[in-house]
Structures are given as structure tokens and as C-alpha cells.
C-alpha positions in Angstrom: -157.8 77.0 -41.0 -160.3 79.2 -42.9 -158.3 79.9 -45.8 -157.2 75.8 -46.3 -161.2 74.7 -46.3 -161.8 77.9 -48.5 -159.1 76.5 -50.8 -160.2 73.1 -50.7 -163.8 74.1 -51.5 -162.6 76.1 -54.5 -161.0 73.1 -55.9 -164.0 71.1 -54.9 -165.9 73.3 -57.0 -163.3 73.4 -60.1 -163.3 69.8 -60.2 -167.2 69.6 -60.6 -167.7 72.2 -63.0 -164.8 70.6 -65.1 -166.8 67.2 -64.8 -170.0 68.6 -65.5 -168.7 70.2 -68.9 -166.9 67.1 -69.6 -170.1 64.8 -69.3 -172.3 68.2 -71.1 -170.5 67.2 -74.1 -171.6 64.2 -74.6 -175.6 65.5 -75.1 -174.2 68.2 -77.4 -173.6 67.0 -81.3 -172.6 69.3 -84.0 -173.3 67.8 -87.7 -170.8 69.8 -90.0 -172.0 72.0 -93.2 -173.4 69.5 -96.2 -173.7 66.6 -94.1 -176.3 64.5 -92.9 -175.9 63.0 -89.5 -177.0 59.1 -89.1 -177.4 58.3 -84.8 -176.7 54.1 -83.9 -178.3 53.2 -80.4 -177.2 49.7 -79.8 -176.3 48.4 -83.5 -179.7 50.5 -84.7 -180.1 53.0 -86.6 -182.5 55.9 -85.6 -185.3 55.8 -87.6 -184.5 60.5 -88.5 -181.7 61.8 -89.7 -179.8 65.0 -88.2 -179.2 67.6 -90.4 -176.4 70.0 -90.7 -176.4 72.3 -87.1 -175.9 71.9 -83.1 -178.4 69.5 -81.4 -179.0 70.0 -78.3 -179.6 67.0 -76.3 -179.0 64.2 -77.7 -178.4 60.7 -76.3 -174.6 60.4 -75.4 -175.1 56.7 -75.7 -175.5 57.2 -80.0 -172.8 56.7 -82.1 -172.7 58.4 -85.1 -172.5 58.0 -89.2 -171.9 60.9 -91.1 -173.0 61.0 -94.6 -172.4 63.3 -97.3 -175.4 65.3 -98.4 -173.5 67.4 -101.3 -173.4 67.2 -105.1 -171.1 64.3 -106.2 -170.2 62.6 -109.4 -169.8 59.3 -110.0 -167.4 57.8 -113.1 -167.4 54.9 -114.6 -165.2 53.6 -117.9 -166.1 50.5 -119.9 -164.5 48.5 -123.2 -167.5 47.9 -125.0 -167.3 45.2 -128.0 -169.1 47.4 -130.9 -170.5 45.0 -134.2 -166.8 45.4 -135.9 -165.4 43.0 -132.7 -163.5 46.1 -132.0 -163.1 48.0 -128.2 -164.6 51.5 -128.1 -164.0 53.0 -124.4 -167.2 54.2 -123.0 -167.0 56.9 -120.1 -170.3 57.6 -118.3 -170.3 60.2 -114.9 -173.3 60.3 -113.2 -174.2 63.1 -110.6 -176.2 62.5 -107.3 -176.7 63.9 -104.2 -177.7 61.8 -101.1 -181.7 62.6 -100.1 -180.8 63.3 -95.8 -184.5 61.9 -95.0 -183.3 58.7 -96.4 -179.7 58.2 -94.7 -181.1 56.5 -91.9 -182.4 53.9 -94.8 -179.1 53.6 -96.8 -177.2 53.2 -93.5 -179.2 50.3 -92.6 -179.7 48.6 -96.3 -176.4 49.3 -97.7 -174.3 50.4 -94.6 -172.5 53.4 -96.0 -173.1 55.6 -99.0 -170.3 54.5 -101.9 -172.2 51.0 -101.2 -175.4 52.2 -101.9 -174.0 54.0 -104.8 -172.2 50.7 -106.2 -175.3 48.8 -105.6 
């Protein structure tokens, strides 16, 4: 009789540990290497950023927007008419690196970073 309710406790125990590491998860978020974390509460965006790194807690109610806070070139190619009414191709590359204090302001102007980069 001893050892069943000592088994049952054990599982009893198992099954709430499991459960509580399950839900822990959820106020744990981990924002990878050169990117900028962006957290939505109810179709808003927070008004800071999360930078690259663990946080620890965070609302498990957020969803999350990842931008990319790295170095990136943009190209773009062009036929421009020059005086002769011929076509000369123009290539112009632009580089540009996302400011992470203003993510939480190109997620809610633009919605996503090649928008705000085409705009």
C-alpha cells in the first residue's frame, strides 16, 4: 500500500515539475546574435526594443518580431535616358544597418524592415 502512494506521489510530482518548466518557458525569450527583438501585446507594439541576449521574465502573452540589426546592402538597377535618347544602366547599392532603439518605430510605421527600406 506504501509503495503504490509512494509511486503515485512520485508521478504526481513529475507531472508538476514537467508543467511548471513547460509554462517557465513562456517568460523566458532568447533574441539571437545581431538581432533586435520587437514584443506585440494585443496588436501593439512595445514601446523598447529587446536586444540580442536571454530575458528573463517577460510577458508570455507577447508575440514577437524579429528584426535584423546587422550590416546589409541594398541594390538597385535603373535604365536611365542620358541627352543622346540613349539607355545607360545605372547600379546604385546602398548600405544600412537597422538603429534597434527604433524597431519598435519601423514595426509600427512600416510593419517590417524591407518595407521601411522600400519606402
Amino acid at each position: 500500500m506504501a509503495g503504490a502512494k509512494a509511486q503515485k506521489n512520485f508521478l504526481m510530482i513529475v507531472a508538476a515539475i514537467a508543467l511548471l518548466a513547460f509554462v517557465a518557458t513562456d517568460f523566458v525569450k532568447t533574441v539571437p546574435v545581431g538581432r533586435v527583438g520587437v514584443a506585440i501585446l494585443f496588436g501593439w507594439a512595445q514601446p523598447e526594443g529587446y536586444a540580442q541576449g536571454i530575458h528573463i521574465p517577460v510577458n508570455p502573452l507577447y508575440r514577437w518580431t524579429m528584426f535584423d540589426a546587422r550590416q546589409q546592402t541594398h541594390l538597385e538597377m535603373a535604365n536611365v535616358p542620358s541627352q543622346d535618347q540613349l539607355q545607360t544602366k545605372l547600379d546604385v547599392s546602398v548600405q544600412y544597418r537597422i538603429n534597434g532603439a527604433m524597431a519598435p518605430d519601423i514595426l509600427e510605421q512600416t510593419g517590417t524592415a524591407d518595407a521601411a527600406v522600400r519606402a
